[in-house]
N, CA, C, O and CB atoms as a CASP TS submission, in Angstrom:
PFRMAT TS
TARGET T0000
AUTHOR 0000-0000-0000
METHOD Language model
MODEL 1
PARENT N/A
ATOM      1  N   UNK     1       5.222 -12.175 -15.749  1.00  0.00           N
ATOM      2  CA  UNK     1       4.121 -11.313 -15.395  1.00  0.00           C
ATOM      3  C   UNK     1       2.781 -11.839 -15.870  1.00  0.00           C
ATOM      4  O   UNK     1       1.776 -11.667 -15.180  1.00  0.00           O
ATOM      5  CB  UNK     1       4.351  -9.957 -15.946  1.00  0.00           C
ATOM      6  N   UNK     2       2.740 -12.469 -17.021  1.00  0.00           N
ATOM      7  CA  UNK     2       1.585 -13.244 -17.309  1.00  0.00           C
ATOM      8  C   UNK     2       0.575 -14.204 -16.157  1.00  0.00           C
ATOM      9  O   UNK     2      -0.528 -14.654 -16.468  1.00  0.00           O
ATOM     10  CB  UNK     2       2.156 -14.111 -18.287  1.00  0.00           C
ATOM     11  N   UNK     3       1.153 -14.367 -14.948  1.00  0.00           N
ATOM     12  CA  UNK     3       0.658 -14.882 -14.161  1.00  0.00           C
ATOM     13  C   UNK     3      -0.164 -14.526 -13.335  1.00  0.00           C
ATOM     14  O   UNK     3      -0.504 -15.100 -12.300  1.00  0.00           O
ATOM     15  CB  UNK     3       1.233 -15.229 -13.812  1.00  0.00           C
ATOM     16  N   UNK     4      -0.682 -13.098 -13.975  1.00  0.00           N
ATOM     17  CA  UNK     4      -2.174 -12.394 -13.719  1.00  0.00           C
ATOM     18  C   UNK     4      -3.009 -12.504 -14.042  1.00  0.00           C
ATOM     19  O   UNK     4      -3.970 -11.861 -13.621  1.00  0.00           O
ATOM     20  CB  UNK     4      -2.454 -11.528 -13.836  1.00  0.00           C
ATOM     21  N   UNK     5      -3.091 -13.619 -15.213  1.00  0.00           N
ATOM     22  CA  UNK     5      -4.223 -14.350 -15.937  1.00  0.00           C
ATOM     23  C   UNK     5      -4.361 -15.771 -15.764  1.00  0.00           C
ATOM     24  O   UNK     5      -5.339 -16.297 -16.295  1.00  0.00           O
ATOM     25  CB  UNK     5      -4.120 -14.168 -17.319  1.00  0.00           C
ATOM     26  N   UNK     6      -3.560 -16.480 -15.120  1.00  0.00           N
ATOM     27  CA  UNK     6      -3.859 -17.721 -14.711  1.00  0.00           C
ATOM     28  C   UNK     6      -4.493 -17.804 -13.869  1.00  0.00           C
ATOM     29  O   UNK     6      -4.439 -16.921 -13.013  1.00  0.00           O
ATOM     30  CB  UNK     6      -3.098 -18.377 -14.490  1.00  0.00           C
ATOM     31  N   UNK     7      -5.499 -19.042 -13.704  1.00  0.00           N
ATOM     32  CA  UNK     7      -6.454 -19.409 -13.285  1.00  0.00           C
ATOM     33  C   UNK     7      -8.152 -18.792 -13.479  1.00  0.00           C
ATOM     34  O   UNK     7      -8.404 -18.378 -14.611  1.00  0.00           O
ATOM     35  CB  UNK     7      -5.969 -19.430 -12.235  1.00  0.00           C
ATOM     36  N   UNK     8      -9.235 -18.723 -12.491  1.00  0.00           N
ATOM     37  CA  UNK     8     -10.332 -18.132 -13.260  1.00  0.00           C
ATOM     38  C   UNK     8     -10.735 -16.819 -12.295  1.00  0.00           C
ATOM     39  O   UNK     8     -10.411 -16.534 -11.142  1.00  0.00           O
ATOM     40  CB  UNK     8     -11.658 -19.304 -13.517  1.00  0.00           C
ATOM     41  N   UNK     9     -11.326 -16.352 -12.981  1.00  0.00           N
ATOM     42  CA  UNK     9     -11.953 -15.039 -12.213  1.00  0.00           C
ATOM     43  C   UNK     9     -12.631 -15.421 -10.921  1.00  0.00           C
ATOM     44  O   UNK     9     -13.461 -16.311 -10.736  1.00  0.00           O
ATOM     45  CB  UNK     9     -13.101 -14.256 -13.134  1.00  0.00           C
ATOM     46  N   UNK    10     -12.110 -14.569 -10.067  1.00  0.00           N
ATOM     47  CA  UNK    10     -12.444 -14.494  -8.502  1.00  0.00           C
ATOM     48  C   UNK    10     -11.845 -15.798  -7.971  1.00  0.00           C
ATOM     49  O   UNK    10     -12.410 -16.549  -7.176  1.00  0.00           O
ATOM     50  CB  UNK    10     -14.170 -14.397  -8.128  1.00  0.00           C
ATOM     51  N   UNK    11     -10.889 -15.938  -8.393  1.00  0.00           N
ATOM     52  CA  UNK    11      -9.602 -17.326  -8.072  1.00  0.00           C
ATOM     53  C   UNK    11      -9.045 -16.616  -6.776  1.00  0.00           C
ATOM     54  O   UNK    11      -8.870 -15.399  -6.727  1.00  0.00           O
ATOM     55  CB  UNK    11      -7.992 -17.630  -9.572  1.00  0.00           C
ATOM     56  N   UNK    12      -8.839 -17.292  -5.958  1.00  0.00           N
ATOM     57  CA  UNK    12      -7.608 -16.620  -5.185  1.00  0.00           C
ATOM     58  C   UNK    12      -6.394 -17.091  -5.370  1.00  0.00           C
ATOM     59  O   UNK    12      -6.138 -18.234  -5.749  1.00  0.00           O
ATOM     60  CB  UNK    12      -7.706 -16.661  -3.833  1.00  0.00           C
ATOM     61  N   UNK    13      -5.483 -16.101  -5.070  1.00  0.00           N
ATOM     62  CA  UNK    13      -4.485 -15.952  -5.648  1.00  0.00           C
ATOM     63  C   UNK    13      -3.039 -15.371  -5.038  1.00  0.00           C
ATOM     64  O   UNK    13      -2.671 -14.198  -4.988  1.00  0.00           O
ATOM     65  CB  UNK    13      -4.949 -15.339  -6.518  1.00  0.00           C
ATOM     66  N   UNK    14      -2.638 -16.059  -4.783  1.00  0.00           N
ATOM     67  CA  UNK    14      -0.869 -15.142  -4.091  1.00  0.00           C
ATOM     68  C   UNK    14      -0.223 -13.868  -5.431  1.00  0.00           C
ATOM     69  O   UNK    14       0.682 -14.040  -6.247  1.00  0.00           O
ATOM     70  CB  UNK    14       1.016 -16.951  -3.939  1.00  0.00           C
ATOM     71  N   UNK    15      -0.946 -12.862  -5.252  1.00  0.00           N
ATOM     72  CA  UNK    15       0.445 -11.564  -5.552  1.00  0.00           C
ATOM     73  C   UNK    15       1.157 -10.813  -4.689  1.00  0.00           C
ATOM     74  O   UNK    15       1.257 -10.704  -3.467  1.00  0.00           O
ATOM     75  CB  UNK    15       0.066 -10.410  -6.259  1.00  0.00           C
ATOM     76  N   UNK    16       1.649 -10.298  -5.703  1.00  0.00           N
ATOM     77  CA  UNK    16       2.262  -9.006  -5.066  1.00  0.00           C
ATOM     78  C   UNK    16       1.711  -7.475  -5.234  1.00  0.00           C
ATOM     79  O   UNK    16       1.891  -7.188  -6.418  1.00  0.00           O
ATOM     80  CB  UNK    16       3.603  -8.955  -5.574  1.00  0.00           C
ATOM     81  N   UNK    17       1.150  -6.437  -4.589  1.00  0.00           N
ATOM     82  CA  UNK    17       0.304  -5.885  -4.335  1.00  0.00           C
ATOM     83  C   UNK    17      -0.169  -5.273  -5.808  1.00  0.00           C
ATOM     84  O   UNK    17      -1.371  -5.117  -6.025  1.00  0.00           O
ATOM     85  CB  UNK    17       0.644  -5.106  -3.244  1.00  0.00           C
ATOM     86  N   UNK    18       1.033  -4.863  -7.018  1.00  0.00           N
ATOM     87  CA  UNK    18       0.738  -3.691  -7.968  1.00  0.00           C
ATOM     88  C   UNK    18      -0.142  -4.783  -8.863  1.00  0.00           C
ATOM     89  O   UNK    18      -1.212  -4.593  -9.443  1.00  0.00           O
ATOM     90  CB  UNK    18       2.263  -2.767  -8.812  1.00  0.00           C
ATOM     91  N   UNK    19       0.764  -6.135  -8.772  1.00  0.00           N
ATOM     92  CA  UNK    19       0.038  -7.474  -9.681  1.00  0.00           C
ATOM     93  C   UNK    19      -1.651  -8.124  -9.418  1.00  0.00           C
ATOM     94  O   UNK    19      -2.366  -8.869 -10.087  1.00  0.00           O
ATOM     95  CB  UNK    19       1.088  -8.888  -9.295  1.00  0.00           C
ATOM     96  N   UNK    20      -1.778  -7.598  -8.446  1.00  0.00           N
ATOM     97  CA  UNK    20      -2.917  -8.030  -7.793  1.00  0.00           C
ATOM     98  C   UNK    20      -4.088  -6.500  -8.274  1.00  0.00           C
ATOM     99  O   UNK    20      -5.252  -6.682  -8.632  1.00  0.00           O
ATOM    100  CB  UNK    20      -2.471  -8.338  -5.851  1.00  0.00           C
ATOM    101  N   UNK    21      -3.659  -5.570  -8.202  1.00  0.00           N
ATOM    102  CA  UNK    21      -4.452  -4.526  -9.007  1.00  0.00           C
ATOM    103  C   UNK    21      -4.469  -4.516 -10.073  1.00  0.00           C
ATOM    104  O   UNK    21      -5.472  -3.910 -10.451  1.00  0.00           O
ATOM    105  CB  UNK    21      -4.248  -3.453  -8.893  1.00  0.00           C
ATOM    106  N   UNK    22      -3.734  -4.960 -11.072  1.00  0.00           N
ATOM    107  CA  UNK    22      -3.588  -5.118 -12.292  1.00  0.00           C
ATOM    108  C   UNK    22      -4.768  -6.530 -12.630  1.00  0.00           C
ATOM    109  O   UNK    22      -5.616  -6.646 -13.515  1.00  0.00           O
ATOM    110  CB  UNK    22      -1.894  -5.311 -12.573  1.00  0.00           C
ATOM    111  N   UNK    23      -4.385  -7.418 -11.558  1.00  0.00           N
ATOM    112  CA  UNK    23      -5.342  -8.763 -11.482  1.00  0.00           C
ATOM    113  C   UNK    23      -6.931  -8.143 -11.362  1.00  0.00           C
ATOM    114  O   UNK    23      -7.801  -8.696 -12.035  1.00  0.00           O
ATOM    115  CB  UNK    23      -4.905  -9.858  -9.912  1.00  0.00           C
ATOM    116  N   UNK    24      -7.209  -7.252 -10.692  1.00  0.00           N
ATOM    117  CA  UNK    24      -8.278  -6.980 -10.662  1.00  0.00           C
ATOM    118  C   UNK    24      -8.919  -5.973 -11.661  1.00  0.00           C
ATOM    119  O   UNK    24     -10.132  -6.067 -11.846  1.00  0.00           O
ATOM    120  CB  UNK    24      -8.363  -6.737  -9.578  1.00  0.00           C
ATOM    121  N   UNK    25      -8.007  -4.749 -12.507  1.00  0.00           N
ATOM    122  CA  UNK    25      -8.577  -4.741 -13.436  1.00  0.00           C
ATOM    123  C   UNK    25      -9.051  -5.334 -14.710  1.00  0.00           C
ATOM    124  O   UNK    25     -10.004  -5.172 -15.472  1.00  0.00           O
ATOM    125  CB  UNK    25      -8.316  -4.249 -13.475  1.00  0.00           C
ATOM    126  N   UNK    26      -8.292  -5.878 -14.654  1.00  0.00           N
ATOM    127  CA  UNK    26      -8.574  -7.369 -15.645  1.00  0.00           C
ATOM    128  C   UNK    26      -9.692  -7.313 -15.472  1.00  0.00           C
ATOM    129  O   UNK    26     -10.524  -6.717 -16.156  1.00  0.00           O
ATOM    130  CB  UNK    26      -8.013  -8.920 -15.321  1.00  0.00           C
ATOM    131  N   UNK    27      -9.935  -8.282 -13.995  1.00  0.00           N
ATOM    132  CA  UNK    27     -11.132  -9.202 -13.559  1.00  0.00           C
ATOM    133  C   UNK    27     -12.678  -8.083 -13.587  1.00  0.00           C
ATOM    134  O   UNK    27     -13.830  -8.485 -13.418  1.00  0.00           O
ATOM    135  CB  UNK    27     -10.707  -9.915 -11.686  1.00  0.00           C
ATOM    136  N   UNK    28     -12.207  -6.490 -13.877  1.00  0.00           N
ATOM    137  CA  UNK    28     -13.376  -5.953 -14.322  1.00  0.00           C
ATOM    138  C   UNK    28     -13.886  -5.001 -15.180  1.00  0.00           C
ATOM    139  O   UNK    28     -14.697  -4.075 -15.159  1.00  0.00           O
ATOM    140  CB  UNK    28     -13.743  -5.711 -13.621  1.00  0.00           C
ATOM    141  N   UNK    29     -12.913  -5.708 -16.160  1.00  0.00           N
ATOM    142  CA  UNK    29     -13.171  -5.179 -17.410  1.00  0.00           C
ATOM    143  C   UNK    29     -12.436  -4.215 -17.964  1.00  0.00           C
ATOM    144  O   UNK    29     -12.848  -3.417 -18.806  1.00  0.00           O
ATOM    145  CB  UNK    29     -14.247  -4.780 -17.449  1.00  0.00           C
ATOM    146  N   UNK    30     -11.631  -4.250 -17.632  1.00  0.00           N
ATOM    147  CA  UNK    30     -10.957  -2.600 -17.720  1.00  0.00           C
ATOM    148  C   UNK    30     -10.111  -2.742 -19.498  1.00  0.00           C
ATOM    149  O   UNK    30      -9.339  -3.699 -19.538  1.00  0.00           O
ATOM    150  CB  UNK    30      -9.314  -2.241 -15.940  1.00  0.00           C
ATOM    151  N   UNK    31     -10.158  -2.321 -20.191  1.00  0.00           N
ATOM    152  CA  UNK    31      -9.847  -1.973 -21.953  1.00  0.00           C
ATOM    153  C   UNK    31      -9.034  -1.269 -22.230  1.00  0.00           C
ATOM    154  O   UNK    31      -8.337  -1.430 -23.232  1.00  0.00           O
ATOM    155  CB  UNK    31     -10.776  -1.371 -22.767  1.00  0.00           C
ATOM    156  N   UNK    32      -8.883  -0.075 -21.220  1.00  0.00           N
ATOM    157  CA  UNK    32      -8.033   1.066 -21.676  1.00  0.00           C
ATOM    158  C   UNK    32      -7.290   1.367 -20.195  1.00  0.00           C
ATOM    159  O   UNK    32      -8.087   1.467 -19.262  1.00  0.00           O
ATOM    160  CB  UNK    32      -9.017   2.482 -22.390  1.00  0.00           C
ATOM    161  N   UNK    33      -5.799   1.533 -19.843  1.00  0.00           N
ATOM    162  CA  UNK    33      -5.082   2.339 -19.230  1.00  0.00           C
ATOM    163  C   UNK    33      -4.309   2.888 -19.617  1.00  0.00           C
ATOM    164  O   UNK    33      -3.933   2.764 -20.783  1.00  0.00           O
ATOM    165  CB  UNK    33      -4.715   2.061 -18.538  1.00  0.00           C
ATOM    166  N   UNK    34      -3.649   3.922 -18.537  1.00  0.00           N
ATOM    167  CA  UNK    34      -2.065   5.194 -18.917  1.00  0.00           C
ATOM    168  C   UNK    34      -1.613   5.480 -17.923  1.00  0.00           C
ATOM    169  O   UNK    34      -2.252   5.827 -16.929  1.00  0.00           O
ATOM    170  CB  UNK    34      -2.209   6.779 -19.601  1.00  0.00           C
ATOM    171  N   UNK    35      -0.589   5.398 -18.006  1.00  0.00           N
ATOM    172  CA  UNK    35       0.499   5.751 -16.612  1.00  0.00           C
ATOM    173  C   UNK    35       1.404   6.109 -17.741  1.00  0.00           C
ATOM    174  O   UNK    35       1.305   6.009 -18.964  1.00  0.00           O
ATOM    175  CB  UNK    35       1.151   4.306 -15.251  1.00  0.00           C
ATOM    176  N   UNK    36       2.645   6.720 -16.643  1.00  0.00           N
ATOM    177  CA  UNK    36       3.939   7.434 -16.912  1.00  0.00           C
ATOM    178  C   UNK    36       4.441   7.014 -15.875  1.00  0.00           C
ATOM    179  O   UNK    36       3.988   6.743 -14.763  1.00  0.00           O
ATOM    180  CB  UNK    36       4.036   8.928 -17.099  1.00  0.00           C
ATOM    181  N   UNK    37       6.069   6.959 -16.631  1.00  0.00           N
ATOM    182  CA  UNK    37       6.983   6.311 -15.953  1.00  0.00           C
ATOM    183  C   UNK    37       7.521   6.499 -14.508  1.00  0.00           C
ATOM    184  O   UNK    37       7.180   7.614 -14.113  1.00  0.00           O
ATOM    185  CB  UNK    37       7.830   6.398 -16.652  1.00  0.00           C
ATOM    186  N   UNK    38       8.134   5.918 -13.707  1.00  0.00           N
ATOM    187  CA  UNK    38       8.993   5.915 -12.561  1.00  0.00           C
ATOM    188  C   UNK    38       7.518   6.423 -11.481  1.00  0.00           C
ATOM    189  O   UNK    38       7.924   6.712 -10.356  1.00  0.00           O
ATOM    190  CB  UNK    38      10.619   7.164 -12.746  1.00  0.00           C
ATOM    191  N   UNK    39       6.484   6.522 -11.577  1.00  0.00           N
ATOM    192  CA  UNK    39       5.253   6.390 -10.517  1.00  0.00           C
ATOM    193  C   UNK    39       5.074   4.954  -9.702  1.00  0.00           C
ATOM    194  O   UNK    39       4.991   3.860 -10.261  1.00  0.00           O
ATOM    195  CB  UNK    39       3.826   6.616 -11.373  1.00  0.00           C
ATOM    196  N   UNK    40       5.031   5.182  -8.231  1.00  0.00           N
ATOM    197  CA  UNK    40       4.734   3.748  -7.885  1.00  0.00           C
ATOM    198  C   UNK    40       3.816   2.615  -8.670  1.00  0.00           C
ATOM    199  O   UNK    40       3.874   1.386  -8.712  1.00  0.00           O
ATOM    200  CB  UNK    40       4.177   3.868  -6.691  1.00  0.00           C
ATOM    201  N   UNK    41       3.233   3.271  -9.072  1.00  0.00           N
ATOM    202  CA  UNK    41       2.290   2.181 -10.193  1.00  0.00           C
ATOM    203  C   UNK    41       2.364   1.558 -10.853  1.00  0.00           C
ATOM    204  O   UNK    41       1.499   0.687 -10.941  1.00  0.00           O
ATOM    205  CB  UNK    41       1.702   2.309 -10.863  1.00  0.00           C
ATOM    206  N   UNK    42       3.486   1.603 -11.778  1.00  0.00           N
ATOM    207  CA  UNK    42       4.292   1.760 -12.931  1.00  0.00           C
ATOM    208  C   UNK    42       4.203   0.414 -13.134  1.00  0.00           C
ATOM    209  O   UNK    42       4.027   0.133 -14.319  1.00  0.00           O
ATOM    210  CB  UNK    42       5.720   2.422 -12.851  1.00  0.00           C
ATOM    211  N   UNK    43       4.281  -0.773 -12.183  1.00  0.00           N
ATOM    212  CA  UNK    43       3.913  -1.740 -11.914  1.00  0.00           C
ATOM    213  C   UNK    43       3.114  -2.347 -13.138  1.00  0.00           C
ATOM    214  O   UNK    43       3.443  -3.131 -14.028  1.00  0.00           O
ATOM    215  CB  UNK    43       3.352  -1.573 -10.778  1.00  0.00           C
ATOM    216  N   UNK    44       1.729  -1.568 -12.789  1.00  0.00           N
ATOM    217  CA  UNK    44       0.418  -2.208 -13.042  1.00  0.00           C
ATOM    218  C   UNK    44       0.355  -2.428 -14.568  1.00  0.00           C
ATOM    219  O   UNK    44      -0.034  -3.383 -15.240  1.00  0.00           O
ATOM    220  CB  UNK    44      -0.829  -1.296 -12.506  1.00  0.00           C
ATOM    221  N   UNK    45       0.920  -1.106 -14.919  1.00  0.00           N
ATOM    222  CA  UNK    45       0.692  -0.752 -16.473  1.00  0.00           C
ATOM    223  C   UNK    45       1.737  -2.010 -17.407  1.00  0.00           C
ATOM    224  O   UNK    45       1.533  -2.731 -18.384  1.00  0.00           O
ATOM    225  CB  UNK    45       1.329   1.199 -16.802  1.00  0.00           C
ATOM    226  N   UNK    46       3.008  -1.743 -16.390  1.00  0.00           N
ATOM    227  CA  UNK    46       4.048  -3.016 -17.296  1.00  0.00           C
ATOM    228  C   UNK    46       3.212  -4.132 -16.915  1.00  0.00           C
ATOM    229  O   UNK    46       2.988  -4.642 -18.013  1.00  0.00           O
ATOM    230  CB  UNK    46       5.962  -3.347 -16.720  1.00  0.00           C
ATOM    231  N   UNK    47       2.545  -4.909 -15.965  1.00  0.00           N
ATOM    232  CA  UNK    47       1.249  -6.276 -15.729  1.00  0.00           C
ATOM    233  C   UNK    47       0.621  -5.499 -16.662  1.00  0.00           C
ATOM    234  O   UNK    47       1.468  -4.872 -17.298  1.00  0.00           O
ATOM    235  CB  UNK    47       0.216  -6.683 -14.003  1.00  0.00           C
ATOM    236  N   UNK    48      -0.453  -5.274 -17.007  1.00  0.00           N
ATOM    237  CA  UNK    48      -1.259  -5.055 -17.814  1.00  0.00           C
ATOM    238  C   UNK    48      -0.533  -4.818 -19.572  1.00  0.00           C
ATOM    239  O   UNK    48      -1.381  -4.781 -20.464  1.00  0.00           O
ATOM    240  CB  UNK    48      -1.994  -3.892 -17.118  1.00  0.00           C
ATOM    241  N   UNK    49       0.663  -4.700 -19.917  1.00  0.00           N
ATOM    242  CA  UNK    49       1.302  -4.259 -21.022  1.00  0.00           C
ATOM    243  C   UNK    49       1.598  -5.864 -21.274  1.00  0.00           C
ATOM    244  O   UNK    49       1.460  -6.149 -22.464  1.00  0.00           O
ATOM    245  CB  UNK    49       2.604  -3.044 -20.841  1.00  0.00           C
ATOM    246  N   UNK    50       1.902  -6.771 -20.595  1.00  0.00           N
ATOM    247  CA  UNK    50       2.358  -8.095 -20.825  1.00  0.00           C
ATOM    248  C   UNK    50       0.913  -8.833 -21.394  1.00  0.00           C
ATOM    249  O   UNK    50       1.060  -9.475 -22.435  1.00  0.00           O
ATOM    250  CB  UNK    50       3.058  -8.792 -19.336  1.00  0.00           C
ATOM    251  N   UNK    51      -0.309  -8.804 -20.874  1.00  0.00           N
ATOM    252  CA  UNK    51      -1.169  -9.634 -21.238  1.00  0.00           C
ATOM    253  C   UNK    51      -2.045  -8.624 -22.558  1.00  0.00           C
ATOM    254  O   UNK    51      -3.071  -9.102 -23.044  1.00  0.00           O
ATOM    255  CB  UNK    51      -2.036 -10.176 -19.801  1.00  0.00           C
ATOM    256  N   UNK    52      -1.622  -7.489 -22.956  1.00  0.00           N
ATOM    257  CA  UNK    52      -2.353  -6.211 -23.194  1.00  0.00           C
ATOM    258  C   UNK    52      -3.104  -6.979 -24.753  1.00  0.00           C
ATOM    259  O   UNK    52      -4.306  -6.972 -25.017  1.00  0.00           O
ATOM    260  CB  UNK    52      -1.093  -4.510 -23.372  1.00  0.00           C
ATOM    261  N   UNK    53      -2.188  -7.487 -25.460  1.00  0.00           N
ATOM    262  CA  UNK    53      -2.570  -7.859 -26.680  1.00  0.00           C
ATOM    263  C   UNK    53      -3.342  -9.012 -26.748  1.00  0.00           C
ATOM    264  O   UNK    53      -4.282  -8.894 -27.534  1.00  0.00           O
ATOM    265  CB  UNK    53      -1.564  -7.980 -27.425  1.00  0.00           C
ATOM    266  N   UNK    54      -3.257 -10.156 -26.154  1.00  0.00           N
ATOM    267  CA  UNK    54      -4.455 -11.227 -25.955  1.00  0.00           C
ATOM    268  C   UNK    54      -5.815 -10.627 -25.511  1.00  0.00           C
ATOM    269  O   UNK    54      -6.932 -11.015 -25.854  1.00  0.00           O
ATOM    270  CB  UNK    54      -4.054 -12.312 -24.814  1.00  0.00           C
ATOM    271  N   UNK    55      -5.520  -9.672 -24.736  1.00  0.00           N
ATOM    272  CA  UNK    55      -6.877  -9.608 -24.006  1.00  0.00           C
ATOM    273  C   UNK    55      -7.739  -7.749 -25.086  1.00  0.00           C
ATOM    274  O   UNK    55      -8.736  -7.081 -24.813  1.00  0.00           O
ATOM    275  CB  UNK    55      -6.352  -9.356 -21.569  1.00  0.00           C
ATOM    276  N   UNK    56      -6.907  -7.638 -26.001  1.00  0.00           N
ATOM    277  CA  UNK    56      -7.389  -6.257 -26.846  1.00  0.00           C
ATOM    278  C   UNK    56      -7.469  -5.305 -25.750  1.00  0.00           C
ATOM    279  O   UNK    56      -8.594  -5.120 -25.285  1.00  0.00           O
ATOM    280  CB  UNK    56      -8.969  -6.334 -27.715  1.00  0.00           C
ATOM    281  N   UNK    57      -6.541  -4.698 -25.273  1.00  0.00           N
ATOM    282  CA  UNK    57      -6.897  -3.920 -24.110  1.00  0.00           C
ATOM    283  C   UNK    57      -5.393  -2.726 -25.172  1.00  0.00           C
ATOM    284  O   UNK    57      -4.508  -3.092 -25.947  1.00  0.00           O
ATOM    285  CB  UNK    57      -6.620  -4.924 -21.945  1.00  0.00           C
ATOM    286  N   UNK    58      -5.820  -1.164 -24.605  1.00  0.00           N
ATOM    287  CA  UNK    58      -5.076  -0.590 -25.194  1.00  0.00           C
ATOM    288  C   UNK    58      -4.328   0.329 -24.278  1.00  0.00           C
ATOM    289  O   UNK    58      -4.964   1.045 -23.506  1.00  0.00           O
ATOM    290  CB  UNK    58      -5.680  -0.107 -26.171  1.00  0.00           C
ATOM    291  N   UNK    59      -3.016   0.357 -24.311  1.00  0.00           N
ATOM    292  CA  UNK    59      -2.313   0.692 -23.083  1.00  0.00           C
ATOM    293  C   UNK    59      -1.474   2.105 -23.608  1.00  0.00           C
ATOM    294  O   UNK    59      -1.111   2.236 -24.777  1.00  0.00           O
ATOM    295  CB  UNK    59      -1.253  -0.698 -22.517  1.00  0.00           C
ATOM    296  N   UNK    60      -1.219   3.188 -22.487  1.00  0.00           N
ATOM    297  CA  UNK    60      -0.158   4.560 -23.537  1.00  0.00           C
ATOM    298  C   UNK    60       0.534   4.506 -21.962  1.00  0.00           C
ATOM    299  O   UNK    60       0.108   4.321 -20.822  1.00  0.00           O
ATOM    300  CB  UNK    60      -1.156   6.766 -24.397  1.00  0.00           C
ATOM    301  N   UNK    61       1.538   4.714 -22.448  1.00  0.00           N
ATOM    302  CA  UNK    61       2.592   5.319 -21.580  1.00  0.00           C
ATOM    303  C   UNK    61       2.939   7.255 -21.752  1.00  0.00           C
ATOM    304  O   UNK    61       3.179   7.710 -22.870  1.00  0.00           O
ATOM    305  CB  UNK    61       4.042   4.336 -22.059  1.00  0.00           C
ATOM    306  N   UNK    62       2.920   7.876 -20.912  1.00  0.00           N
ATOM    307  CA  UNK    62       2.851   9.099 -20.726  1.00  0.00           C
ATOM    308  C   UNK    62       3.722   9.678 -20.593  1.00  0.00           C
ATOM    309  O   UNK    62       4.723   9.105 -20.164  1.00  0.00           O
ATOM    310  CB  UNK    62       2.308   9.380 -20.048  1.00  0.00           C
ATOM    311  N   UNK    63       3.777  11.241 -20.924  1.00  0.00           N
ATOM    312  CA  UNK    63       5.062  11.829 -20.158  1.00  0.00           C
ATOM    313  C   UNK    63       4.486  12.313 -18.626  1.00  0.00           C
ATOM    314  O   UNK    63       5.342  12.805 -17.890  1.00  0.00           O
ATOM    315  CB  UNK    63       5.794  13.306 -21.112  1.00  0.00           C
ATOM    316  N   UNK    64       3.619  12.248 -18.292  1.00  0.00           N
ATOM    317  CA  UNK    64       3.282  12.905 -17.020  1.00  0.00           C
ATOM    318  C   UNK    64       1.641  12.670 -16.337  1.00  0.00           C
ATOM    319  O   UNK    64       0.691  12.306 -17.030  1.00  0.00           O
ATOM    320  CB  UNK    64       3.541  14.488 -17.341  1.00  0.00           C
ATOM    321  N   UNK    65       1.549  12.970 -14.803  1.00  0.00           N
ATOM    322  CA  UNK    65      -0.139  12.708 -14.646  1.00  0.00           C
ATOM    323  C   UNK    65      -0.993  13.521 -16.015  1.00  0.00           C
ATOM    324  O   UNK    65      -1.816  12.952 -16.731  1.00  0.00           O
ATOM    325  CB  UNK    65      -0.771  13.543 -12.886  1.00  0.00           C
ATOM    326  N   UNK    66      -0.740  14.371 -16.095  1.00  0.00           N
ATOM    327  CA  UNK    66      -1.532  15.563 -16.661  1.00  0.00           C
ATOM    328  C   UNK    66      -2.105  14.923 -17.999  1.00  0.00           C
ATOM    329  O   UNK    66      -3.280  14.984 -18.362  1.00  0.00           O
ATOM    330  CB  UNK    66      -0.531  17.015 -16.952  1.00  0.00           C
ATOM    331  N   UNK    67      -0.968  14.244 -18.724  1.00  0.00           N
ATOM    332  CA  UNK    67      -1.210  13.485 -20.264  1.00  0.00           C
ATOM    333  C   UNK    67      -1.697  12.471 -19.927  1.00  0.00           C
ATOM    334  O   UNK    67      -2.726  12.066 -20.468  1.00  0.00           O
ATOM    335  CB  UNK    67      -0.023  13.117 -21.249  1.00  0.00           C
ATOM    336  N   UNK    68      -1.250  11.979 -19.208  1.00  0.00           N
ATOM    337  CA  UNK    68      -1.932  10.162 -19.104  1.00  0.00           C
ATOM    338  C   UNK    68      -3.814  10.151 -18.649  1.00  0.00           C
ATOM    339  O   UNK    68      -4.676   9.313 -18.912  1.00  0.00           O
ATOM    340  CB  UNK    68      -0.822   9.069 -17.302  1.00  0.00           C
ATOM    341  N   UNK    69      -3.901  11.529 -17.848  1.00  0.00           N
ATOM    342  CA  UNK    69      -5.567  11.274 -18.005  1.00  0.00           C
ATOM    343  C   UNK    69      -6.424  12.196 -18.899  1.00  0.00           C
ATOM    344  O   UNK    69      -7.643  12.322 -18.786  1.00  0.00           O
ATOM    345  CB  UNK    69      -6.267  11.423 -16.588  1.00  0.00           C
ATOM    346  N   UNK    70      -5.513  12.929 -19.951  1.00  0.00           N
ATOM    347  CA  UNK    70      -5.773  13.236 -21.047  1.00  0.00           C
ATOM    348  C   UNK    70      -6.041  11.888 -22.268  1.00  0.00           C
ATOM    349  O   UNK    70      -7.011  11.796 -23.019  1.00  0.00           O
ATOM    350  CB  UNK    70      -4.696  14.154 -21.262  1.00  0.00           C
ATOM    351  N   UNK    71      -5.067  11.101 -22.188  1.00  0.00           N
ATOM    352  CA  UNK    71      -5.302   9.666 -23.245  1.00  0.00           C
ATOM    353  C   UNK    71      -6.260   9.330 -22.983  1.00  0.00           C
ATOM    354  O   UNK    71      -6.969   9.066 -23.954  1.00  0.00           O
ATOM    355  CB  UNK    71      -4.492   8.408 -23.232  1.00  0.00           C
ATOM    356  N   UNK    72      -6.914   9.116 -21.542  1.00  0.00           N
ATOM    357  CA  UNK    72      -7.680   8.090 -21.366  1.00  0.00           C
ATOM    358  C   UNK    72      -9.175   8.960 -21.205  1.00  0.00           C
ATOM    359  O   UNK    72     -10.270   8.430 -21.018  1.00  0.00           O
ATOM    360  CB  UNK    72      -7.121   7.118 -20.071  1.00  0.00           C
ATOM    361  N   UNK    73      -8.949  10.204 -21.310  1.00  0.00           N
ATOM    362  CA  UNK    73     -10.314  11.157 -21.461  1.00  0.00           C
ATOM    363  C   UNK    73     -10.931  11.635 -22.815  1.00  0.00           C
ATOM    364  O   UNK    73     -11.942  12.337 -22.819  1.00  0.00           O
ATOM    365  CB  UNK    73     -10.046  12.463 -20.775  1.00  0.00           C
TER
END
């Protein structure tokens, strides 16, 4: 999954769609996300949970929508 950080910003790039959103929050700045489990998304957060500690970015996993934009509010 680390292969959302290879190469340079505004690189193009072959993903796969959740990796490629995850690629782009990266690419703008993004510090803080939250999701909860088994959501199509779920994706992004495990991409973003793999590079989370190099890049100081702080990630929560949730029990539900309701909490997860409580963490991040």
């Amino acid at each position: 999954m680390k292969r959302i950080i290879e190469g340079v910003p505004g690189e193009r790039q072959l993903l796969m769609g959740n990796a490629a959103i995850a690629r782009g929050a990266l690419e703008a700045g993004v510090s803080v996300a939250a999701g909860y489990p088994g959501t199509p998304s779920s994706e992004i957060i495990e991409n973003l949970a793999s590079v989370a500690d190099e890049r100081q970015m702080y990630l929560e996993w949730s029990a539900n929508e309701k909490v997860a934009m409580e963490d991040i509010a």
